[in-house]
C-alpha positions in Angstrom: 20.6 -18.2 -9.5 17.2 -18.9 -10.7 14.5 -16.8 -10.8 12.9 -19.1 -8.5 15.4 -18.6 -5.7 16.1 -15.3 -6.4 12.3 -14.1 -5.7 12.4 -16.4 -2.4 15.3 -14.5 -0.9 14.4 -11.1 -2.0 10.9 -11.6 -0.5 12.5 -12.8 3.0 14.8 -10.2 3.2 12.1 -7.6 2.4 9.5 -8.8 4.8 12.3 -9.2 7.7 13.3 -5.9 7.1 9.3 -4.3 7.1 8.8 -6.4 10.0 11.8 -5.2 12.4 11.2 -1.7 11.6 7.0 -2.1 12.3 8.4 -3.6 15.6 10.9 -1.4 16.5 8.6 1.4 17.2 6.7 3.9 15.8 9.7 6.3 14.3 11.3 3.4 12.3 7.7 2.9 10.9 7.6 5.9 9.7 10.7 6.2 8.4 10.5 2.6 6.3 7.1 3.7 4.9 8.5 7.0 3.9 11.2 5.1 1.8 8.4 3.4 0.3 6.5 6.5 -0.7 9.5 7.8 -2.3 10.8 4.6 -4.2 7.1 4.3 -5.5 6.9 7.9 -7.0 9.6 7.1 -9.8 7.4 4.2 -10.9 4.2 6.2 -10.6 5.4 9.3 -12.4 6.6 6.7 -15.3 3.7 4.8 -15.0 1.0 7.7 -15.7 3.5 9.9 -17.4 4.1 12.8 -14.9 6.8 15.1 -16.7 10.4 15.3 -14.5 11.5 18.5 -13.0 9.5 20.4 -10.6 7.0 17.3 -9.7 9.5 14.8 -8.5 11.1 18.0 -5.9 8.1 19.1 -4.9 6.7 15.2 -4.4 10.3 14.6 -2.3 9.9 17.6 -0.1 5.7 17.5 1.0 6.2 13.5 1.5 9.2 14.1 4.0 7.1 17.0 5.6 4.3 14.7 5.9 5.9 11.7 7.8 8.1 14.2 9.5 5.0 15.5 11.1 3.7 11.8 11.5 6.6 10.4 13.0 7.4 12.5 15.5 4.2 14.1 16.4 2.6 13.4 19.7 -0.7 13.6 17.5 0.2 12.1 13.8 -2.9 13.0 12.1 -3.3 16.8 13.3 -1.0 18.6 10.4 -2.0 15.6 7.4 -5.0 17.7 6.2 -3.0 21.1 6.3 -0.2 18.9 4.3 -2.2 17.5 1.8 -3.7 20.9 1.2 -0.4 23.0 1.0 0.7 20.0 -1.6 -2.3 20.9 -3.5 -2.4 25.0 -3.4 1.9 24.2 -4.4 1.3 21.8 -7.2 -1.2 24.1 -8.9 0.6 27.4 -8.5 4.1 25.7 -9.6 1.6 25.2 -12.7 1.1 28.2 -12.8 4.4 29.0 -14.4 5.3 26.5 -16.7 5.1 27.4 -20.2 1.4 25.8 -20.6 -0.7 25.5 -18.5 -1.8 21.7 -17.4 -4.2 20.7 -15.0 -3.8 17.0 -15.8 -0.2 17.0 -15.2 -0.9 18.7 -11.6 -4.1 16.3 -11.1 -1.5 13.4 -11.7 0.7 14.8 -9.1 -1.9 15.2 -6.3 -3.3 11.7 -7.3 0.6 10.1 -6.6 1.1 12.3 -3.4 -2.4 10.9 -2.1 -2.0 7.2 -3.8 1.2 6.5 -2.4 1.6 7.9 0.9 -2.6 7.8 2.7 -2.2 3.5 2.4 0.9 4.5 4.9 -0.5 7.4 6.8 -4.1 5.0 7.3 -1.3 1.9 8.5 0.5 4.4 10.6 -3.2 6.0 12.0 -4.5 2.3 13.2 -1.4 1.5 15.1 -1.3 4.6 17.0 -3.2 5.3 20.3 -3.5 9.2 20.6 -4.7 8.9 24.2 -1.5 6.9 25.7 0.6 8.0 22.7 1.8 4.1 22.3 2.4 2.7 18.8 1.1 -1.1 18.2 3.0 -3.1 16.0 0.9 -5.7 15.9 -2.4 -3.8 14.5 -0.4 -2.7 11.4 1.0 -5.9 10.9 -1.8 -7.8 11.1 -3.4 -5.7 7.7 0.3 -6.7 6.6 -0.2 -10.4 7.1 -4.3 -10.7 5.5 -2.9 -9.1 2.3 0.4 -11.9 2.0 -1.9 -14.3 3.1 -4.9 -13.2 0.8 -2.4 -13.0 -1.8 -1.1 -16.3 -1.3 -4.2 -17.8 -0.9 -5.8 -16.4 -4.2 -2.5 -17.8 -6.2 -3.0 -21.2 -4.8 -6.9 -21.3 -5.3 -6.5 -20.3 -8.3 -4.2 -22.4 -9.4 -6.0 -25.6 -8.3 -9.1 -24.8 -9.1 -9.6 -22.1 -10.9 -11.6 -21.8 -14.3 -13.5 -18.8 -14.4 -11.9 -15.7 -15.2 -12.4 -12.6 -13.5 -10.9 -10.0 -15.5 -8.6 -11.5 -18.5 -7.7 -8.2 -20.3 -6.1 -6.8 -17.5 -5.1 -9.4 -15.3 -5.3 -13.3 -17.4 -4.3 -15.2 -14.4 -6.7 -14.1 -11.9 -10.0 -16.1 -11.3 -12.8 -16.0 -9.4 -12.2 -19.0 -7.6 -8.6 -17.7 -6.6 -10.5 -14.3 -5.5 -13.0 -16.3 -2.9 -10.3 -18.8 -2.2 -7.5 -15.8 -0.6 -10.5 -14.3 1.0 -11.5 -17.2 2.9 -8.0 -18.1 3.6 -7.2 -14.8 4.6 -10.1 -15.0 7.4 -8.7 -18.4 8.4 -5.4 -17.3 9.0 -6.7 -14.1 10.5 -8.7 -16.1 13.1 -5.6 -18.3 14.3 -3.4 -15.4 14.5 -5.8 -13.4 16.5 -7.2 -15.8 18.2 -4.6 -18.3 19.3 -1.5 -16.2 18.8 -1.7 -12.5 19.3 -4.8 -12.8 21.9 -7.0 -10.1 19.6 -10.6 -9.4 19.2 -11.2 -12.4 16.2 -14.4 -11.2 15.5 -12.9 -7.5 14.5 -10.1 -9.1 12.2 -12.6 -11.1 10.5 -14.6 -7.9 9.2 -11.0 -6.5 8.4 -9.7 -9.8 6.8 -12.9 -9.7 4.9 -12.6 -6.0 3.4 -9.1 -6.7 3.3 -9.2 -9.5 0.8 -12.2 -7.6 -1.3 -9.9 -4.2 -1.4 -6.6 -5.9 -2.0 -8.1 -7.9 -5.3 -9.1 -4.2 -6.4 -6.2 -2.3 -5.9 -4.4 -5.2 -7.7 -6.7 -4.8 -10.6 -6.0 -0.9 -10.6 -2.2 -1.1 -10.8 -2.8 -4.1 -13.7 -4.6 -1.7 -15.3 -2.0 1.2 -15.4 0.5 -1.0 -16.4 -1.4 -2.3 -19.0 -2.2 1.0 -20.4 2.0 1.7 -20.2 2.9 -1.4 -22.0 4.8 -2.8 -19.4 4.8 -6.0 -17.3 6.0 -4.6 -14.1 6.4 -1.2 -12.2 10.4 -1.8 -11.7 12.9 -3.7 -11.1 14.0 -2.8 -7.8 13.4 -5.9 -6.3 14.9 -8.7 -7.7 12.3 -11.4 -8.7 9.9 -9.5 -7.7 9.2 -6.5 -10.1 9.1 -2.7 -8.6 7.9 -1.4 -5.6 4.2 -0.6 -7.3 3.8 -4.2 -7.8 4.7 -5.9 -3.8 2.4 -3.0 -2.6 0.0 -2.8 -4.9 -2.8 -4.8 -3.1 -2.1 -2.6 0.1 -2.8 0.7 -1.9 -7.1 0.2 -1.6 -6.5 -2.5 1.7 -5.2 0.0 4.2 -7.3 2.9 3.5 -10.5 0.7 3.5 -9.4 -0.8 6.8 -9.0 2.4 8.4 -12.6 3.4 7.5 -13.3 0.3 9.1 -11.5 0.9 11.8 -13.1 4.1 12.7 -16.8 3.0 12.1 -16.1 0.3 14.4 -13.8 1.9 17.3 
């Protein structure tokens, strides 16, 4: 199978399977995105060399806590500050114990907890309405949709006309004429979805196209540059054609958590 073929079914199968479980409801949200944040810590922890043992249980149990609260909570947010706390006051006393005392190694762990699962829990956040306690599919998939278009959008740009480089030690393919060419087609396909398909405020999913495509290049950048520092090319290899799971979200890591400022400041 080549690899070309290979990375196109992988990526359908993925995106059908995020997409029927965004739809679904609310519950099956949180339980893909929980997956997620699990499959992501083994890449993280090799990725910025958090030691095995104690980390990867205590990482397991807070994250299931977390969307356990999320998911069926008639108000998601009110127990993710006590979470993220209690993850905090654990990882440091845990610590506490070991044979040496390291506050990196715990300052890695509350870095991956917050990295991998706040993209979720801002995704999660947007799409739920506290008031009528209804989850809307459509305003988490629509960040969904500006990042695979941005994405798309900066590869082809790029590609055609791309000659200025934007960051070549970390990232050699990326220009910035692919950067301003996924942005702007990003807003484009924003503005027909919103406008002629899903009947949405266009004017509101501009701003968030916008900060979408700006935050998406960065986060990119950010995991480029952690893999760089590893020696490695990708994250994983969980996904066939694809690389790990680091690598298909790592434009959403920055995205979602600027579009939920966004989305507050505005709403």
């Amino acid at each position: 199978m080549s690899n070309f073929l290979q990375r196109a079914i992988t990526g359908i199968l993925f995106v059908a399977l995020l997409m029927g479980a965004i739809f679904y409801g609310h519950i099956s949200t949180a339980i893909i995105f929980v997956v997620i944040a699990l499959l992501g810590w083994k890449e993280l922890a090799n990725l910025i060399h958090i030691p095995t043992g104690g980390a990867h249980f205590t990482y397991a149990i807070f994250t299931l806590i977390l969307w356990s609260s999320i998911g069926f909570s008639s108000t998601p947010l009110a127990l993710v500050n006590t979470i993220l706390i209690s993850f905090l006051v654990v990882a440091l006393t845990r610590s506490l114990f070991q044979q040496k005392f390291n506050t990196q190694d715990s300052g890695k762990e509350v870095f991956a907890f917050i990295y991998l699962n706040l993209p979720f829990v801002s995704l999660f956040s947007m799409g739920w309405d506290q008031q009528s306690e209804k989850f809307s599919p459509i305003t988490v998939l629509m960040i969904f949709f500006m990042v695979w278009a941005n994405d798309t959008g900066a590869y082809l740009t790029g590609r055609a006309i791309g000659k200025h480089k934007m960051y070549p030690k970390l990232s050699p393919g990326k220009t910035w004429e692919g950067t301003v060419g996924g942005v702007i087609i990003s807003m484009l396909i924003t503005y027909i979805l919103a406008e002629y398909v899903f009947d949405l405020d266009y004017q509101y999913y501009l701003g968030a196209a916008f900060i979408t495509g700006t935050f998406a290049t960065l986060g990119d950048l950010f995991e480029s540059k952690m893999k760089r520092e590893r020696g490695i090319k990708d994250s994983g290899n969980l996904l066939p054609g694809h690389g790990g799971i680091l690598d298909r979200f790592d434009a959403l890591f920055l995205a979602a958590p600027a579009n939920y400022i966004y989305f507050i400041l505005v709403h």
